[in-house]
Each structure stands twice: as C-alpha cells, then as structure tokens.
C-alpha positions in Angstrom: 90.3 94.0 110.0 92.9 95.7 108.3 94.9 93.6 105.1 98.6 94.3 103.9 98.1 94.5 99.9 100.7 93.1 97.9 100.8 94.6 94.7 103.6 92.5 92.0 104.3 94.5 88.9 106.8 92.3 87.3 110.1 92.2 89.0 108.8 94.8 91.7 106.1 94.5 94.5 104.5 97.1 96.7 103.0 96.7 100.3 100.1 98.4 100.9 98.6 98.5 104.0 94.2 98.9 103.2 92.3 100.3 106.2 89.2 98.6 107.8 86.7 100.7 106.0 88.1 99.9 102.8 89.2 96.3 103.9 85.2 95.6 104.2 84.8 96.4 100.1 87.2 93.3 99.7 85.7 90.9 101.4 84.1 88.4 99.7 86.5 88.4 96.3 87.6 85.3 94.9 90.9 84.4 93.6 90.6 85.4 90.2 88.1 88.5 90.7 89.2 92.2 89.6 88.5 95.1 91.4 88.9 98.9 91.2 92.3 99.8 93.3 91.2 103.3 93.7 90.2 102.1 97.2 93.7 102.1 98.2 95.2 105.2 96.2 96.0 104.1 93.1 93.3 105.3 91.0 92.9 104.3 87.3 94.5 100.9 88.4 92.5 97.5 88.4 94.0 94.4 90.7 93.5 91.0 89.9 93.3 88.6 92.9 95.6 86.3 93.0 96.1 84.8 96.7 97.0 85.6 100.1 97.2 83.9 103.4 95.2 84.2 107.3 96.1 85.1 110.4 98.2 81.3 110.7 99.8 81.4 108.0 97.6 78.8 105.3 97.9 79.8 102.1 94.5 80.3 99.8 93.9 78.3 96.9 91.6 78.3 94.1 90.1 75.3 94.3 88.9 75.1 98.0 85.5 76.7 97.6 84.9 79.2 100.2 86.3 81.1 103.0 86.6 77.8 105.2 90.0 76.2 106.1 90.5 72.1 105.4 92.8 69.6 105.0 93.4 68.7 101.2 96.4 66.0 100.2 98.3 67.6 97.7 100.7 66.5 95.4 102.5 69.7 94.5 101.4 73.6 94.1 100.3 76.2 97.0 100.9 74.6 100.1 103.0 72.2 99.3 106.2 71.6 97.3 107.6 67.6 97.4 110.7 65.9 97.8 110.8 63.4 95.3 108.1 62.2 92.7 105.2 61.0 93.9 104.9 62.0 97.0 101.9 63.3 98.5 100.7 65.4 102.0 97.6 66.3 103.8 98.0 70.1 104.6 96.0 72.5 105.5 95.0 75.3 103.0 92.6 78.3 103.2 89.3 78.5 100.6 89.6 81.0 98.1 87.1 83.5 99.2 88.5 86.7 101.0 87.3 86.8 104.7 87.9 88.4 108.1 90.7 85.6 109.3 93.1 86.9 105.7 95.8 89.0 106.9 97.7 89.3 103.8 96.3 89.5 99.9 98.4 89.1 96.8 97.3 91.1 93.7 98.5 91.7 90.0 98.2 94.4 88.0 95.4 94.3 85.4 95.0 97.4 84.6 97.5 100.3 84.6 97.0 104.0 85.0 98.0 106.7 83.8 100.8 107.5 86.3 103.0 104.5 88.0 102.3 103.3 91.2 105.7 104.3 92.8 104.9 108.1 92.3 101.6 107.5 93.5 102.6 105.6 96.7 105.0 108.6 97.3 103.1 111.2 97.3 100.8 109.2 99.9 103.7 108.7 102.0 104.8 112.4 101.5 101.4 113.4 102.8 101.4 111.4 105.6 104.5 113.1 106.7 
C-alpha cells in the first residue's frame, strides 16, 4: 500500500507520495522512530515520525501500543479537543505502530541535507515530466 508523506519543515510542509516498494521499509516504525528519507528522494535527510492517520480517518497516538485500533476516553490531545473543562470522550484512536490500514504519515525533519528539500522535490517532479 502506498502512503502520502508529510514532511513539516517549520512554517512549510511537503506531500510526498512513497511507493509500495518503499512503503514496506516503513512499516513497522513507531511514533518517535527516525529513519533514512533517502527512500523517498531526499537523500542526506533523516525523518522523525511523528503521526499519521488510516484509511478512516483515526488518528495515531503514542500511547496506544501497537498497530491495533481501540476506544480510549480522552480528556484532551490527538483525537480529541473539549468544550469546556472537564470533559471527557471515548474515541477511537489508531496504535502507534505504522501498518498496512495508515494512509497518511506525518514526519519532521531531523536531519537536514545538504541541499533543501524544495530543490530536491523539483527536480523529481521535472523528471517525471
């Protein structure tokens, strides 16, 4: 399964789209976890997981162990953001283990290269053309 990478360098962010062959090096990351984003282009970068959400929509968080999906109540943070103090829901949030059911994964940069990420994004887009 393909993932759409998204890649937040301060104020900006980049979409990348990661192709199955590559997709099947991320599964199984954590939130948290660092890995090599040479796999998508941007070599001499390093990505730092930092969440994403599956084919429905739940949002992962980092302290649902796993690539299963539950019910947790939640007071505030991922998932869920309340009305008034003290209020609390049961929603349902994805574990924080990359799987097959993530459609989309949400990265930082922790690592830059030597070039920026725009000019190396271009010049894959200029190839493809």
């Amino acid at each position: 399964m393909a993932f759409k990478l998204v890649i937040s360098e301060g104020a900006n962010s980049h979409q990348v789209e990661v192709e199955a062959a590559e997709s099947k090096k991320l599964v199984g990351l954590k939130i948290g976890d660092e890995f090599d984003a040479s796999l998508v282009g941007l070599t001499g970068y390093k990505l730092k997981l930092t969440g994403g959400s599956d084919k429905n929509g739940f949002p992962m968080k980092k302290d649902v162990d796993g690539p299963r999906r539950m019910k947790s109540l939640l007071s505030n943070g991922i998932g869920f953001k309340p009305k008034r103090d003290g209020q609390r829901r049961r929603k349902t949030v994805r574990g924080n283990t990359v799987s097959d059911d993530i459609v989309q994964i949400n990265t930082i940069i922790a690592e830059k290269g030597s070039k920026t990420i725009a000019e190396l994004l271009n010049k894959e887009e200029q190839s493809e053309d």
